[in-house]
C-alpha positions in Angstrom: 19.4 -15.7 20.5 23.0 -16.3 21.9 26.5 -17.2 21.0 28.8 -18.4 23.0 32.7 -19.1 23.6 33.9 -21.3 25.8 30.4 -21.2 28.0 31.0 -17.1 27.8 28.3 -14.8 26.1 30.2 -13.8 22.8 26.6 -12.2 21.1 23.6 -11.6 21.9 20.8 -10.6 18.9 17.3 -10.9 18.0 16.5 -12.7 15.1 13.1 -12.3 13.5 12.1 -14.7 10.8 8.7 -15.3 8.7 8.1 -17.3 5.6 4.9 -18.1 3.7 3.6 -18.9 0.5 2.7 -15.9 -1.9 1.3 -18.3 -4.6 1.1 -21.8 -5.3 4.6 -22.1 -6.7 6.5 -19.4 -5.0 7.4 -18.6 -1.2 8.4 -15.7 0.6 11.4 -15.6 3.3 12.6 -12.9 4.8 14.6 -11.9 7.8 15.5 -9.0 10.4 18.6 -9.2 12.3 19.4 -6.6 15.5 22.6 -7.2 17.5 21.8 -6.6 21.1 25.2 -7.7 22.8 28.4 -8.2 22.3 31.9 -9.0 24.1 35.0 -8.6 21.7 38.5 -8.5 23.6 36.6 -9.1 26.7 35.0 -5.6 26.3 31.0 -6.4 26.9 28.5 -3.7 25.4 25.2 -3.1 24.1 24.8 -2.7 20.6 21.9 -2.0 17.8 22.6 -2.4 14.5 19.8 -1.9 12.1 22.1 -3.5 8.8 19.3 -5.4 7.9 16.0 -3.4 8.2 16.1 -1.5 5.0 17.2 -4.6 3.0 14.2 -6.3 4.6 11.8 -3.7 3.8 13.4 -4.3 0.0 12.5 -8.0 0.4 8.9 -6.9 1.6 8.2 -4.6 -1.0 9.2 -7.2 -3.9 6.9 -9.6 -2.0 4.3 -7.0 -2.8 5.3 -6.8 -6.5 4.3 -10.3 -6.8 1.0 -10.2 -4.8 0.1 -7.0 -3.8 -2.7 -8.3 -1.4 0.2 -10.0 0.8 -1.5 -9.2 4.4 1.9 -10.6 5.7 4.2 -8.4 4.0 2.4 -5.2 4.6 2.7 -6.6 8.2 6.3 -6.6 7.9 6.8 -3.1 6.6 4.4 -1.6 9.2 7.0 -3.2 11.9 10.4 -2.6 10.2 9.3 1.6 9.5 8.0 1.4 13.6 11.6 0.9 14.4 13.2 2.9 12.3 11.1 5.7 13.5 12.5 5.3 17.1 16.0 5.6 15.6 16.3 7.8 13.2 17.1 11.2 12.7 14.7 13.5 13.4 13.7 14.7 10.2 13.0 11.1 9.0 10.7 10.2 12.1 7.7 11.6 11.1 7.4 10.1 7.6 8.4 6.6 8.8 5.6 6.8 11.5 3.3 7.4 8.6 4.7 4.5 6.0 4.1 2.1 9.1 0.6 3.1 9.9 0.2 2.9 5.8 1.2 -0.7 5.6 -0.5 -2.0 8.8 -4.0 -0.7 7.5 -3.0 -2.4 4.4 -2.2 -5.4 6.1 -5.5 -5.3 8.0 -7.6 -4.5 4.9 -6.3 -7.7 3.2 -6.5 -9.9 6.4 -9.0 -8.6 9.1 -7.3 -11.4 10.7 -4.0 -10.9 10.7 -3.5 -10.5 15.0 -0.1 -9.3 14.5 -1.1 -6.1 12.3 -3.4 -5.2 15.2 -0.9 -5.5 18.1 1.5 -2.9 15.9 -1.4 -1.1 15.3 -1.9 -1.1 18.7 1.9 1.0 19.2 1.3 3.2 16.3 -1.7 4.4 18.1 0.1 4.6 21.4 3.7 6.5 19.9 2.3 8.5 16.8 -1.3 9.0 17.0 -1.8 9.7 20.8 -4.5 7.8 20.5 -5.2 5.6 23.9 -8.5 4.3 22.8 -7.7 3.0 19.6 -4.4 1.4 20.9 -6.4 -0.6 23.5 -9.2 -1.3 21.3 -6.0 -2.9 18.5 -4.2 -4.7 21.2 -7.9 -6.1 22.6 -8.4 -7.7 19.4 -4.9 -8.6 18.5 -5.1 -10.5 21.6 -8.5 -12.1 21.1 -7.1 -13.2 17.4 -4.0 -14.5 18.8 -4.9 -15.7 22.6 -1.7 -18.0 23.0 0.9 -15.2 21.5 3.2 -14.2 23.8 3.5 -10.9 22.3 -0.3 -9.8 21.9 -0.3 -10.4 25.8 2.7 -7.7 26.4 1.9 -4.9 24.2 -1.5 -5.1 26.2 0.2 -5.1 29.1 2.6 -2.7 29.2 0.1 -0.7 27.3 -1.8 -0.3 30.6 1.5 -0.1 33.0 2.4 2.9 31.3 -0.6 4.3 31.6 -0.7 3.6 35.0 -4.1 1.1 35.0 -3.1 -1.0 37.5 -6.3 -2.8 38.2 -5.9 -4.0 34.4 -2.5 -4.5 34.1 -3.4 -7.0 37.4 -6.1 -8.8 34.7 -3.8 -9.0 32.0 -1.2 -10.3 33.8 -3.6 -13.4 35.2 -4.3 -14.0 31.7 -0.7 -14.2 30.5 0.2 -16.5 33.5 -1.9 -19.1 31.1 0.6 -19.1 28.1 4.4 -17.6 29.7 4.7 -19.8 32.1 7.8 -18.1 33.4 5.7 -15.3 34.7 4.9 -17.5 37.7 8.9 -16.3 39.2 9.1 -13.6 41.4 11.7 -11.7 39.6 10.0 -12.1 36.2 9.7 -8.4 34.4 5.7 -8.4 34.4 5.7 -9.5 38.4 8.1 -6.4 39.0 6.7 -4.2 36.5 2.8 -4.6 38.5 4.7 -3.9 41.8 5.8 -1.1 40.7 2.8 0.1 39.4 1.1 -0.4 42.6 3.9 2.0 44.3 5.3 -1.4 46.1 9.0 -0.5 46.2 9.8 -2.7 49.5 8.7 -5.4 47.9 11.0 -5.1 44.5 13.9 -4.7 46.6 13.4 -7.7 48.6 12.9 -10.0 45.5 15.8 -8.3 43.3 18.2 -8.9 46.9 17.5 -12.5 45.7 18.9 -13.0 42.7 22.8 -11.9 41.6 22.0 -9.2 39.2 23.6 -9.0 35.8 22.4 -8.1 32.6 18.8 -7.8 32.1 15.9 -6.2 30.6 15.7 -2.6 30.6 12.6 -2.1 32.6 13.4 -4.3 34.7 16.7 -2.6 35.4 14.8 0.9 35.3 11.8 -0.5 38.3 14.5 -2.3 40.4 16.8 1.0 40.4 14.0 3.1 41.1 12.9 0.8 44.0 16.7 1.2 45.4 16.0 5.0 45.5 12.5 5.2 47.3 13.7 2.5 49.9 16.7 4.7 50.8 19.4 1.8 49.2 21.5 4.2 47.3 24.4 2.2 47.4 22.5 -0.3 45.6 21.3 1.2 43.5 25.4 2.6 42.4 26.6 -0.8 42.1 23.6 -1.8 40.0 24.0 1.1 37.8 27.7 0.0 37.5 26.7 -3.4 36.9 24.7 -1.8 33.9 27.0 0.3 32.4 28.7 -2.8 31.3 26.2 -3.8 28.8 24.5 -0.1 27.7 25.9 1.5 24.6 23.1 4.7 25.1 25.3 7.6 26.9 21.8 9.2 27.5 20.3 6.7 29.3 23.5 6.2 31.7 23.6 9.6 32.2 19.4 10.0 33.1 20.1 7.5 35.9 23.2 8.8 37.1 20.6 12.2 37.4 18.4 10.7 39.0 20.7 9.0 41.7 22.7 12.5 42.3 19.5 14.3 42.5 17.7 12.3 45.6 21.3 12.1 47.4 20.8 15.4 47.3 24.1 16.8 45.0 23.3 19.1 43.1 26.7 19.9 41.1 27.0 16.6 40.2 23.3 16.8 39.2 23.7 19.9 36.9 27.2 18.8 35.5 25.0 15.4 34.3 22.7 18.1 32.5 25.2 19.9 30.9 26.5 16.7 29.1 23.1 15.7 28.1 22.8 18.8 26.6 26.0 18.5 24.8 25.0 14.9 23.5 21.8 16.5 22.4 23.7 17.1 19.5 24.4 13.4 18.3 22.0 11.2 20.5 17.6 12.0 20.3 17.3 12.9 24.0 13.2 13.7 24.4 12.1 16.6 26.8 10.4 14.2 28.5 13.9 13.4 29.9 14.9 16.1 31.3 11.8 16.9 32.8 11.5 13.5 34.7 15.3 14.2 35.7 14.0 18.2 37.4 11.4 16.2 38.9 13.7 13.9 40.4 15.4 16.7 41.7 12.6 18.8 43.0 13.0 21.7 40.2 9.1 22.2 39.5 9.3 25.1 37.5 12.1 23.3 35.2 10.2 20.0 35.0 6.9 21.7 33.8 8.8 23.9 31.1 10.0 20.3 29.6 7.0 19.0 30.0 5.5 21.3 27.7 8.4 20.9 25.4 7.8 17.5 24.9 3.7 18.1 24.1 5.2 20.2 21.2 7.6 18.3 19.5 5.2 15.0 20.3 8.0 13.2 22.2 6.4 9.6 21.9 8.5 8.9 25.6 5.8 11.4 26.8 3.5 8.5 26.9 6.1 6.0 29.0 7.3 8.2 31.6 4.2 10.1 33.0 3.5 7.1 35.6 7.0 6.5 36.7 7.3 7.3 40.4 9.7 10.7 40.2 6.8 12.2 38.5 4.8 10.6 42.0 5.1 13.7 43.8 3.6 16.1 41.3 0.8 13.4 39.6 -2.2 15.2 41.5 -1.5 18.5 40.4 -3.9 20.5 37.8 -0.7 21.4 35.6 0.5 18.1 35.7 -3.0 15.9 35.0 -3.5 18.7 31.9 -0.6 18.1 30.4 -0.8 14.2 30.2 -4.4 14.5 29.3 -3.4 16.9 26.3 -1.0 14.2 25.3 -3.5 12.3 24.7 -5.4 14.4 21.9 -5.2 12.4 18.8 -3.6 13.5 15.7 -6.0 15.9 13.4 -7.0 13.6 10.6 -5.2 15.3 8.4 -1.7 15.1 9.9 -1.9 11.0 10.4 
């Protein structure tokens, strides 16, 4: 959703809202708000602010107090503990993965068909578990349960594009054609993300020299940079980084594509003076292995990239599972040590540790 001043952007935020009856008499409402955006003094930037997920898990849980077979509230708690997982501190991320999983199987024991406790399943399986099997086999019937649900269609989706299942992600993306319309433009984020899959960087950069580029989607940023890079357009791919600076409140993510601009221009100080602050950050900001190892590989440092790499298998850096596809990685995808480390990253969790 957006606010505006005077035909200006003043907020952007997502606003997520559900509300259902518990019993006859009595209804649930409850609410999650995240600020994405904001300008104040004319000083536009990305924010997240998380205010309201804990008081929404309090709403959730005294939804449960009245009727603890609520599929839709255990629904709720599965997604609000998925996102605080992502953005926690460390030493809270492992028992928030395992409160979501809790709910969601609650949420499925109570309703077998509740579509939207499969498709977070789905992500639990993907992030925490390791498990690519299950996480297909969630989203699959999320999105048979919910065929006209935007949402069901994504997580599928980008389920395969990370994994780099093009063929599929091809399917899928025929499939959501019948329910987003807007997927039918050129410049959509599904259109651009299967072109990149398929390695078809020309093509990107011809669409994005289209459109005027402002703020936008992350991926879609992230495919369209990339596609600057391997078509040799490194000064557009500097003014679009600029461009997105204005609206990025993550230092860490500015500063992995800044590396990865300086590293195929071929400057190395620059490079390793952008490694040295990440390192610094490291401190205050989550920075995953898998990181630095895509930023080495962008920069030709084999040895480097592999040691992260293996870092990242260890402390079960869940961005493990988004990066391995992405095309700095291109270079080294065939290789034995390479193909053995994304296939151990697939090993599910022991039963034990889920």
């Amino acid at each position: 959703m957006e606010q505006r001043n005077n035909s200006e952007i003043d907020r952007r935020f997502i606003y997520f809202q559900h509300s259902g009856s518990i019993l006859k008499d009595l209804y649930l409402f409850t609410s999650i708000e995240l600020s994405l955006y904001e300008n104040i003094n004319d000083h536009p930037r990305t924010v997240f602010d998380l205010n309201n997920l804990y008081k929404s898990a309090e709403y959730y849980n005294k939804a449960l107090e009245i009727d603890e077979n609520y599929s839709m509230a255990y629904t709720g708690l599965g997604r609000t503990y998925w996102i605080l997982a992502q953005v926690e501190e460390e030493s809270k991320k492992t028992s928030l993965w395992k409160d979501s999983r809790k709910y969601l199987q609650k949420a499925i024991q109570f309703d077998p068909y509740n579509g939207w406790a499969y498709s977070e399943m789905g992500t639990i399986m993907k992030d925490w578990v390791w498990d690519s099997a299950a996480a297909r086999e969630n989203y699959s019937i999320a999105l048979r349960l919910m065929p006209n649900n935007e949402l069901a269609h994504q997580h599928y989706f980008y389920h395969e594009f990370f994994l780099g299942n093009c063929e599929k992600a091809s399917q899928l993306l025929r499939g959501m054609k019948k329910v987003i319309p807007e997927v039918e433009q050129p410049f959509n984020n599904f259109n651009l993300h299967l072109l990149y899959c398929q390695h078809k960087f020309k093509e990107i950069t011809d669409i994005a020299d289209q459109y005027e580029i402002g703020q936008m989607f992350i991926w879609k940023f992230f495919v369209i940079f990339e596609a600057y890079i391997h078509t040799g357009k490194f000064d557009r791919a500097s003014k679009l980084l600029d461009s997105y600076k204005k609206y990025v409140k993550s230092r860490s993510m500015i500063l992995m594509y800044e590396g990865i601009l300086k590293a195929k221009m071929g400057n190395k100080e620059s490079f390793l003076k952008i490694i040295e602050n990440l390192n610094e950050l490291s401190s205050s900001e989550y920075i995953g292995q898998t990181i630095y190892a895509y930023l080495y590989a962008a920069m030709g440092a084999k040895k480097e990239m592999y040691e992260h790499l293996e870092k990242a298998l260890v402390k079960r850096d869940y961005i493990l599972h988004i990066f391995p596809h992405f095309s700095m990685f291109n270079p080294y995808s065939e290789e034995e040590h390479f193909k053995n480390i994304i296939s151990r990253s697939w090993i599910p969790l022991e039963e034990n540790e889920k």
